[in-house]
MMTF fields as JSON, N, C-alpha, C and O atoms, coordinates in Angstrom:
{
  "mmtfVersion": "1.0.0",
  "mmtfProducer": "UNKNOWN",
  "numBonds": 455,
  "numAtoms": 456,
  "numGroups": 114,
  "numChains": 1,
  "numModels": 1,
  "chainsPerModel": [1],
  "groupsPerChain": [114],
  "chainIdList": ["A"],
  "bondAtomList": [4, 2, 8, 6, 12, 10, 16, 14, 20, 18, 24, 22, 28, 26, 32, 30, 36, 34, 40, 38, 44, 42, 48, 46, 52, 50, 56, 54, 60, 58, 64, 62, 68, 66, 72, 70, 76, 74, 80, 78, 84, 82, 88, 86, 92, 90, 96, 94, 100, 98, 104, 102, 108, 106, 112, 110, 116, 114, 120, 118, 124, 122, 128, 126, 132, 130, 136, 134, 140, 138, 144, 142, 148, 146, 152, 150, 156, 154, 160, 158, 164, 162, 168, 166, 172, 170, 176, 174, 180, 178, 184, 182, 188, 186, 192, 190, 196, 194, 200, 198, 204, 202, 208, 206, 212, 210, 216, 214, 220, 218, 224, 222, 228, 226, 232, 230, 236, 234, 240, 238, 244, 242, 248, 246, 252, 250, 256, 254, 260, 258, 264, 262, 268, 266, 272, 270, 276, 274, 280, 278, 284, 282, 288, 286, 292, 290, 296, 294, 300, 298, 304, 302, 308, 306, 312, 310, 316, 314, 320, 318, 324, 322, 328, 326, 332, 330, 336, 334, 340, 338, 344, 342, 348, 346, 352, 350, 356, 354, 360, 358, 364, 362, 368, 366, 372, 370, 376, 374, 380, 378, 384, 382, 388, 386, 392, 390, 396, 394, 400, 398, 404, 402, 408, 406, 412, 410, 416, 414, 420, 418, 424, 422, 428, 426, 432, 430, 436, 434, 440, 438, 444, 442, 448, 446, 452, 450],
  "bondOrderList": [1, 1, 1, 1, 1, 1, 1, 1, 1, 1, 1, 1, 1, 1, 1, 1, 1, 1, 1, 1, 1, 1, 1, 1, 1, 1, 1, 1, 1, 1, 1, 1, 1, 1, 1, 1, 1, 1, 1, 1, 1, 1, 1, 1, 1, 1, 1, 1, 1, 1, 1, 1, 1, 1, 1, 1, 1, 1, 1, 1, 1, 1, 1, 1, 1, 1, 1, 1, 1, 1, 1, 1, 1, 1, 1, 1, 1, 1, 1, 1, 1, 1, 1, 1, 1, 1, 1, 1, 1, 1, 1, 1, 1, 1, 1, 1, 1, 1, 1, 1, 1, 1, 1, 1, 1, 1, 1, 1, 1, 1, 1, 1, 1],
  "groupList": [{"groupName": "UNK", "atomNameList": ["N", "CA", "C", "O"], "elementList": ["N", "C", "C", "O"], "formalChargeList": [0, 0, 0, 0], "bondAtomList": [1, 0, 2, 1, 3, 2], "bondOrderList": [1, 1, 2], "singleLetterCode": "X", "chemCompType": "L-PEPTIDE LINKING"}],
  "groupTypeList": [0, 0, 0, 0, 0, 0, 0, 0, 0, 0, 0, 0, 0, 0, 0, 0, 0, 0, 0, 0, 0, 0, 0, 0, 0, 0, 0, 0, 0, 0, 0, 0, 0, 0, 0, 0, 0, 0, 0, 0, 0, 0, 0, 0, 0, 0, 0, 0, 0, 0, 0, 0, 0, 0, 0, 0, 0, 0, 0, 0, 0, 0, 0, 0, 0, 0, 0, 0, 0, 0, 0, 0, 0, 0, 0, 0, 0, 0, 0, 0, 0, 0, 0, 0, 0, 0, 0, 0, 0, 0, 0, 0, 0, 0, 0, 0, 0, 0, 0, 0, 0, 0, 0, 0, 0, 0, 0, 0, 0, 0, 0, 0, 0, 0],
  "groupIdList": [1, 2, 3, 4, 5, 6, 7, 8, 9, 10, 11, 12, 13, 14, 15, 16, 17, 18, 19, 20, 21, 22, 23, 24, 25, 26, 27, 28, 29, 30, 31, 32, 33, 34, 35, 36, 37, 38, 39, 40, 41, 42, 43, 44, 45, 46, 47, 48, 49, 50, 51, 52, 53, 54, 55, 56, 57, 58, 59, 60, 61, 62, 63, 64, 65, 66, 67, 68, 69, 70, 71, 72, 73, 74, 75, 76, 77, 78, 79, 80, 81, 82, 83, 84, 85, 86, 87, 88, 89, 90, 91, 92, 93, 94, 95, 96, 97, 98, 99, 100, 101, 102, 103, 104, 105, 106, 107, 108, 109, 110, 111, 112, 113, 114],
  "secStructList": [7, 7, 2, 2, 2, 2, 2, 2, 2, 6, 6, 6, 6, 1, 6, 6, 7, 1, 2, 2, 2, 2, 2, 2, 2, 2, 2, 2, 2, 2, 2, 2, 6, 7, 2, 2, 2, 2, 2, 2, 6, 2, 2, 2, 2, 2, 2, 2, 7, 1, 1, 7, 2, 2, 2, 2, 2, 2, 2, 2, 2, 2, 2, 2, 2, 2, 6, 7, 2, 2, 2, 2, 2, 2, 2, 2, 2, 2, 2, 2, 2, 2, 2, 2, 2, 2, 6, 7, 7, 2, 2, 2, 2, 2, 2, 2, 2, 2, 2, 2, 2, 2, 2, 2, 2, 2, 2, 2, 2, 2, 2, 2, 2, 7],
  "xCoordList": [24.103, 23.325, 24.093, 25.31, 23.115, 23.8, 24.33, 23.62, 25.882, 26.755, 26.215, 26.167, 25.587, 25.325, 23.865, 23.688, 23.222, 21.826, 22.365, 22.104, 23.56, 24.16, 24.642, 24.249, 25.498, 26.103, 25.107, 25.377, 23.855, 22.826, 22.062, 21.498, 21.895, 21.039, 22.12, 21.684, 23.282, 24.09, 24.044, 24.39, 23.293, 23.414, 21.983, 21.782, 21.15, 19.526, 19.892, 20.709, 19.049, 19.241, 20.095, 20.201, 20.817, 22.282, 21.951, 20.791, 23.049, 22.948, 22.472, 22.107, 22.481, 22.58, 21.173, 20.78, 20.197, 19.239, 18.399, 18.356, 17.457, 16.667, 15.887, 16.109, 14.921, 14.433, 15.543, 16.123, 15.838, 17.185, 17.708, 17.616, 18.301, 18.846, 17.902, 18.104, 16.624, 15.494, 14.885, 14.1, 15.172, 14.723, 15.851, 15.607, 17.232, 18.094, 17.901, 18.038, 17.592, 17.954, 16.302, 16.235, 15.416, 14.205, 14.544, 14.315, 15.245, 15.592, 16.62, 16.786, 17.302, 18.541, 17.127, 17.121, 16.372, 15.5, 14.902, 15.363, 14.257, 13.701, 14.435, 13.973, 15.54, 16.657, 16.738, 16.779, 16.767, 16.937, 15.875, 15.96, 14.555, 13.399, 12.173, 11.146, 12.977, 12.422, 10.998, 11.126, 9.754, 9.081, 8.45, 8.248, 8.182, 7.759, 8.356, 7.803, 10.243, 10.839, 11.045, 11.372, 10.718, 11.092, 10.072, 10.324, 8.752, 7.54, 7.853, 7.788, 8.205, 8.46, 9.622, 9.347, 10.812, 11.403, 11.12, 11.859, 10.01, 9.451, 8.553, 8.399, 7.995, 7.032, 7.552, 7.005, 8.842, 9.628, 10.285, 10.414, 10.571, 11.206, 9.928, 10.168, 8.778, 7.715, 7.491, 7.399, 7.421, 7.131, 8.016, 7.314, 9.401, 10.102, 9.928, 9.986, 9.649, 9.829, 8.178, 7.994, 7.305, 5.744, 5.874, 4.873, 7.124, 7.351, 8.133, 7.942, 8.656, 9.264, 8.676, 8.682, 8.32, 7.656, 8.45, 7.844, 9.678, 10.238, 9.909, 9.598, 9.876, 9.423, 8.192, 7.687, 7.711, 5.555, 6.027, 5.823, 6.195, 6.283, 7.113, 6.531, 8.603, 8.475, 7.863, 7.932, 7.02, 6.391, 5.18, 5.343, 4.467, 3.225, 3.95, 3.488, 5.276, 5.819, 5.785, 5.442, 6.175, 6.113, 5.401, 5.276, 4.487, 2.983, 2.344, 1.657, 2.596, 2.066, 2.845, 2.189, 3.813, 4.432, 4.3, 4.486, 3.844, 3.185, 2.161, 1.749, 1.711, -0.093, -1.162, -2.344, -0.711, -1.223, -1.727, -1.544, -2.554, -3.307, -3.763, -3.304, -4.488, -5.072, -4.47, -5.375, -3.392, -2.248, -1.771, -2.015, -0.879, -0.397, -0.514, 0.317, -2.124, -2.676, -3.174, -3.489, -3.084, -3.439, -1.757, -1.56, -0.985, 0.708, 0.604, 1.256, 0.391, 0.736, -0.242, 0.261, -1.542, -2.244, -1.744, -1.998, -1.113, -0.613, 0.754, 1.221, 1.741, 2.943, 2.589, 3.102, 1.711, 0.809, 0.801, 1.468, 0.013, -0.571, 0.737, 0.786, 1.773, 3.08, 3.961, 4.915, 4.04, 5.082, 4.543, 5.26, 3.117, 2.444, 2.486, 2.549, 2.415, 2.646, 4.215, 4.357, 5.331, 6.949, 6.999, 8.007, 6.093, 6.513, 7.479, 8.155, 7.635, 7.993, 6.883, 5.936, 6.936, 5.964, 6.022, 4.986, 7.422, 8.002, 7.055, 6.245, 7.62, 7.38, 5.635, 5.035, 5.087, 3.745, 3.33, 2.835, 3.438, 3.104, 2.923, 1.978, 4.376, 4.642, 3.578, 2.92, 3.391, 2.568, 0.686, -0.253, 0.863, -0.65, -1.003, -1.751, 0.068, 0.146, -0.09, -1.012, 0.62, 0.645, -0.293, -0.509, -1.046, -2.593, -3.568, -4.228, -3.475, -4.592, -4.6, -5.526, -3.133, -3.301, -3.792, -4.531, -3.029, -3.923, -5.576, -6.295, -5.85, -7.67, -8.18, -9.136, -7.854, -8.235, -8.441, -9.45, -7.053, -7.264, -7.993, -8.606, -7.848, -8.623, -10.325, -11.063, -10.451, -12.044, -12.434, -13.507, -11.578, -11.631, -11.86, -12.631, -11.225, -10.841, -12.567, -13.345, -12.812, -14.447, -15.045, -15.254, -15.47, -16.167, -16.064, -16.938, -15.468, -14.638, -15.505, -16.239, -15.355, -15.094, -16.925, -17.357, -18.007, -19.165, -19.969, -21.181],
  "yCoordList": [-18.828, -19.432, -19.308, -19.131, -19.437, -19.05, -20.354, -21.359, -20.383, -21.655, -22.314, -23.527, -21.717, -22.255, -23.278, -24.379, -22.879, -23.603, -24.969, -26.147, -24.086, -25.452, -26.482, -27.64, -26.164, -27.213, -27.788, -28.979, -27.702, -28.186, -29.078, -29.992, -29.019, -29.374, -30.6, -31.741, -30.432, -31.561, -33.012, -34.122, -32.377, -33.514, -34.467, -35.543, -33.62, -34.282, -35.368, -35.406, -36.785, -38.127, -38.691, -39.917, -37.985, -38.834, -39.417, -39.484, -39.92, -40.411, -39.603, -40.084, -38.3, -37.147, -36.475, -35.641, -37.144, -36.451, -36.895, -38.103, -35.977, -35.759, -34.586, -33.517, -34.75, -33.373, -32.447, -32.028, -32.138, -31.352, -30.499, -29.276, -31.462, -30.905, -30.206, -29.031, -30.831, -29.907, -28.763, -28.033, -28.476, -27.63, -26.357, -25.153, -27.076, -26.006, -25.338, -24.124, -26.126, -25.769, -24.781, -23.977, -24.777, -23.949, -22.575, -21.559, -22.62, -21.183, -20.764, -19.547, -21.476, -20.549, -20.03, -18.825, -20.574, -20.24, -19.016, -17.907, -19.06, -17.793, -16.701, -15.572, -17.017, -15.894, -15.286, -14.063, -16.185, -15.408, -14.688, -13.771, -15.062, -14.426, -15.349, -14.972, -16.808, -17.562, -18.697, -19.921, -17.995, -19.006, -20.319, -21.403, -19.671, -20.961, -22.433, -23.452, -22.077, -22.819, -23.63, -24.816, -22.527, -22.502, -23.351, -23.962, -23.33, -24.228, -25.305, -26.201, -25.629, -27.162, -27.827, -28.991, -27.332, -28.183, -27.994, -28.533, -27.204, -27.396, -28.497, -29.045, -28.67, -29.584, -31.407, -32.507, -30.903, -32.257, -32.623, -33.739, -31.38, -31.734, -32.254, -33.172, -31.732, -32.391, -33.868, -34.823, -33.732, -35.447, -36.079, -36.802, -36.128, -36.809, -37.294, -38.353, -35.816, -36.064, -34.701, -33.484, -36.086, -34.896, -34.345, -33.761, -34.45, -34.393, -33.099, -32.445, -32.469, -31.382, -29.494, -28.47, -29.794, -28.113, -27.104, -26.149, -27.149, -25.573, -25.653, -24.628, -27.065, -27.132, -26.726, -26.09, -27.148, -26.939, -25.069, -24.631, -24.523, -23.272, -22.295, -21.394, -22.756, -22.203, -22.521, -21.977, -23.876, -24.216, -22.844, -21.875, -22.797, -21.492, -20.619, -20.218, -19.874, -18.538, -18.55, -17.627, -19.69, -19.697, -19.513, -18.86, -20.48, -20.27, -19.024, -18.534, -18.528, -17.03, -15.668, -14.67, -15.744, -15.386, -15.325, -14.318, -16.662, -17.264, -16.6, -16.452, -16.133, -15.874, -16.854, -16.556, -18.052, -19.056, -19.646, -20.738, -18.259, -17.776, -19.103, -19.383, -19.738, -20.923, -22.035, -22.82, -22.865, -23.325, -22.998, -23.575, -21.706, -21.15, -21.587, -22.036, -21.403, -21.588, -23.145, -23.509, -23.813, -25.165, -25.825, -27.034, -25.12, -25.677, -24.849, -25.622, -24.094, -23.313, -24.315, -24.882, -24.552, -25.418, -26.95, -27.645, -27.412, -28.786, -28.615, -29.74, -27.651, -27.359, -27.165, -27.721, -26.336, -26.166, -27.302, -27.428, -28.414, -29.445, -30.616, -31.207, -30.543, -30.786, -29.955, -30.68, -29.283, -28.388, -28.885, -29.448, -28.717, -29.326, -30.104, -30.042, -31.32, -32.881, -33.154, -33.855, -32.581, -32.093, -31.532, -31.806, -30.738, -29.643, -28.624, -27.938, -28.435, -26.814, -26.261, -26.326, -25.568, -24.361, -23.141, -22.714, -22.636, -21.455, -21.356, -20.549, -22.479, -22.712, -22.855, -22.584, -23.231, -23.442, -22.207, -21.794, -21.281, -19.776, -18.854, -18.257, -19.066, -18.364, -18.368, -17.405, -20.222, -20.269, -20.562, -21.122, -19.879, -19.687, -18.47, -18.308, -17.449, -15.526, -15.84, -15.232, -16.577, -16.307, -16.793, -16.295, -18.149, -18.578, -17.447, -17.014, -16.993, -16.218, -14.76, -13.99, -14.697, -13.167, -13.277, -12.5, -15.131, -15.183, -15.358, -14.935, -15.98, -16.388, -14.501, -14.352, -13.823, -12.095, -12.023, -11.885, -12.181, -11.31, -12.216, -11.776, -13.29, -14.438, -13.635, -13.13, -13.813, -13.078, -12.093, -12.158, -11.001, -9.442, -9.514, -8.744, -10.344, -10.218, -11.345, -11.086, -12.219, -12.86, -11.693, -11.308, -10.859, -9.67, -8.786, -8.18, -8.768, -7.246, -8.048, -7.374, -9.078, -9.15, -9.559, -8.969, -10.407, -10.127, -9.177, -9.389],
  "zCoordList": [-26.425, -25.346, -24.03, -23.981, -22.734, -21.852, -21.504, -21.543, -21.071, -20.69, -19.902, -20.102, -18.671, -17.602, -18.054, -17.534, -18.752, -19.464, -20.078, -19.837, -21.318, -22.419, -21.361, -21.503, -20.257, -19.231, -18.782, -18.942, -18.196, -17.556, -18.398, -17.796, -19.787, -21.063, -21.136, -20.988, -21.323, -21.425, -20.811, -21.216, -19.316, -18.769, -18.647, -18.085, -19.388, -19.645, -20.229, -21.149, -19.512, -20.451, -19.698, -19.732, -18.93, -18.195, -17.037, -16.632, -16.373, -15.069, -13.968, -12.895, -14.262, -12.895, -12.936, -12.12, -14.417, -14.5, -13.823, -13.588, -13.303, -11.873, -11.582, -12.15, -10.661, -10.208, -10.084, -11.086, -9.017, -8.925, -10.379, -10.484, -11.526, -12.833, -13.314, -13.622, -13.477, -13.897, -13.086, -13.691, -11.638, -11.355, -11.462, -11.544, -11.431, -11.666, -12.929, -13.082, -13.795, -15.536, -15.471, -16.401, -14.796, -14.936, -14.474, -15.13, -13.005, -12.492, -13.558, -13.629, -14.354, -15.378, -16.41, -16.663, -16.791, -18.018, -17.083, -17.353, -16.377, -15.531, -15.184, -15.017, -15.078, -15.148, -16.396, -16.532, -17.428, -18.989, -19.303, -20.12, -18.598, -18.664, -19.806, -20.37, -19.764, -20.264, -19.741, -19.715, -19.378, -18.337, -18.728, -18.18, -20.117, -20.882, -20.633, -20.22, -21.198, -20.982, -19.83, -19.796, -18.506, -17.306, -16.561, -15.523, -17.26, -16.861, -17.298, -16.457, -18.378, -19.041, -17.995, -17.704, -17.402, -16.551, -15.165, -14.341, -14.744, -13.54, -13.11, -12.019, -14.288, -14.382, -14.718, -14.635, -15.103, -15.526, -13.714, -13.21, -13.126, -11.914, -10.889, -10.105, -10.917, -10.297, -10.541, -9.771, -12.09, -12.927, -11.933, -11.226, -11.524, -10.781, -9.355, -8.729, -9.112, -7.65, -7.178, -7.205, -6.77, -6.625, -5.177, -4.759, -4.202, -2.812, -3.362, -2.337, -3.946, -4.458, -4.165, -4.848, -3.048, -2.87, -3.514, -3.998, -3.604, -4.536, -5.658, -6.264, -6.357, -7.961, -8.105, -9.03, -7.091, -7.435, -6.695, -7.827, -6.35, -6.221, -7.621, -8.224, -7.921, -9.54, -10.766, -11.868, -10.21, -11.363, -11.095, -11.838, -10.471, -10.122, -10.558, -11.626, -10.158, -10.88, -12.35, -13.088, -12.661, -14.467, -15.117, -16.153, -14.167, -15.154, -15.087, -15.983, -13.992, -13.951, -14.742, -15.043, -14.927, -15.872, -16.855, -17.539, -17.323, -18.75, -19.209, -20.36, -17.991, -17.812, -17.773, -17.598, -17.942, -17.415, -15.937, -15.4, -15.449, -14.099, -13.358, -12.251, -13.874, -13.268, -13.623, -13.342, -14.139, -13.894, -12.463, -11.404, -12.781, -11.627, -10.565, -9.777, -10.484, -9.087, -8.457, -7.324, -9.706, -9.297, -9.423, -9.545, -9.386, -8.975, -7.875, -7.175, -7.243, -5.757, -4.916, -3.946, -5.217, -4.448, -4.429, -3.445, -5.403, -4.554, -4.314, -4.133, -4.212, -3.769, -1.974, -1.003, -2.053, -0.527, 0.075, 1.102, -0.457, -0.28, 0.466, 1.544, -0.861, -0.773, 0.131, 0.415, 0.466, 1.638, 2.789, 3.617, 2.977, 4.45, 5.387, 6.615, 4.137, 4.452, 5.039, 6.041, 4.383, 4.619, 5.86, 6.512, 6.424, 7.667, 6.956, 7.722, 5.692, 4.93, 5.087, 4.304, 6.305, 7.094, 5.87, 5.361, 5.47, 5.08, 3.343, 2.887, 2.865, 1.581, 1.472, 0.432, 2.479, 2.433, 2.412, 1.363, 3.621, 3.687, 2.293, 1.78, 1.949, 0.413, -0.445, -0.84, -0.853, -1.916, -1.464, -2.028, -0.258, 0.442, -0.441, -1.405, 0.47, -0.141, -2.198, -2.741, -2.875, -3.74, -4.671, -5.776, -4.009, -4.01, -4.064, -5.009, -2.529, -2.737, -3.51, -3.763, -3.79, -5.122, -6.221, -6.824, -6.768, -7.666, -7.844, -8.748, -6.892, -6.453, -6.72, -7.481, -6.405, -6.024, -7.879, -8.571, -8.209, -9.412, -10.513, -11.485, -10.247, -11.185, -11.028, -11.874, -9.63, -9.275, -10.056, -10.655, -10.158, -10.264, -12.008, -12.579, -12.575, -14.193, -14.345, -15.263, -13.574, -14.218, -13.874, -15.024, -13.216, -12.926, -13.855, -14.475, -13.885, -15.166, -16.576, -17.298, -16.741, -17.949, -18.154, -19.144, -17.443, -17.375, -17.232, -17.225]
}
């Protein structure tokens, strides 16, 4: 296992656990190429803290990853929602662009498939 994960897992349950631990311990799972995993502590770092725009933004990468398309997109839309309210201009933009790629191809695949 990767150290940097086992060190992070260690400290789940503890004093230090928090959004933050969980959003770190999601980008190590996404690094391993793990999104599944990587959704489950994105979503734990949101549970914490719903003011969290980077979490609601890797939480949307995960899920899309996952292939879990409309997830995805309903974590980019209240990360949006959430960056806004913050004045994270940057972070809002991002998960606008990555909203509406998914909205396109969500479209394109009900078409296709009727």
């Amino acid at each position: 296992m990767n150290p940097r994960i086992e060190s992070l897992e260690k400290m789940l349950g503890g004093p230090r656990d928090g959004a933050l631990l969980r959003f770190s311990l999601g980008n190590e799972y996404l690094k391993e190429g793990n999104a599944a995993e990587a959704g489950k502590c994105f979503q734990a770092a949101v549970d914490r803290d719903k003011n969290y725009s980077a979490a609601w933004k890797a939480l949307g990468k995960a899920r899309s990853e996952t292939g879990d398309h409309q997830g995805a997109l309903d974590a980019y839309e209240q990360g949006i929602a959430v960056a806004e309210a913050r004045g994270d201009i940057q972070a809002a933009k991002e998960m606008t662009v990555f909203a509406r790629r998914l909205k396109i191809a969500l479209a394109e695949r009900s078409i296709s498939i009727s």
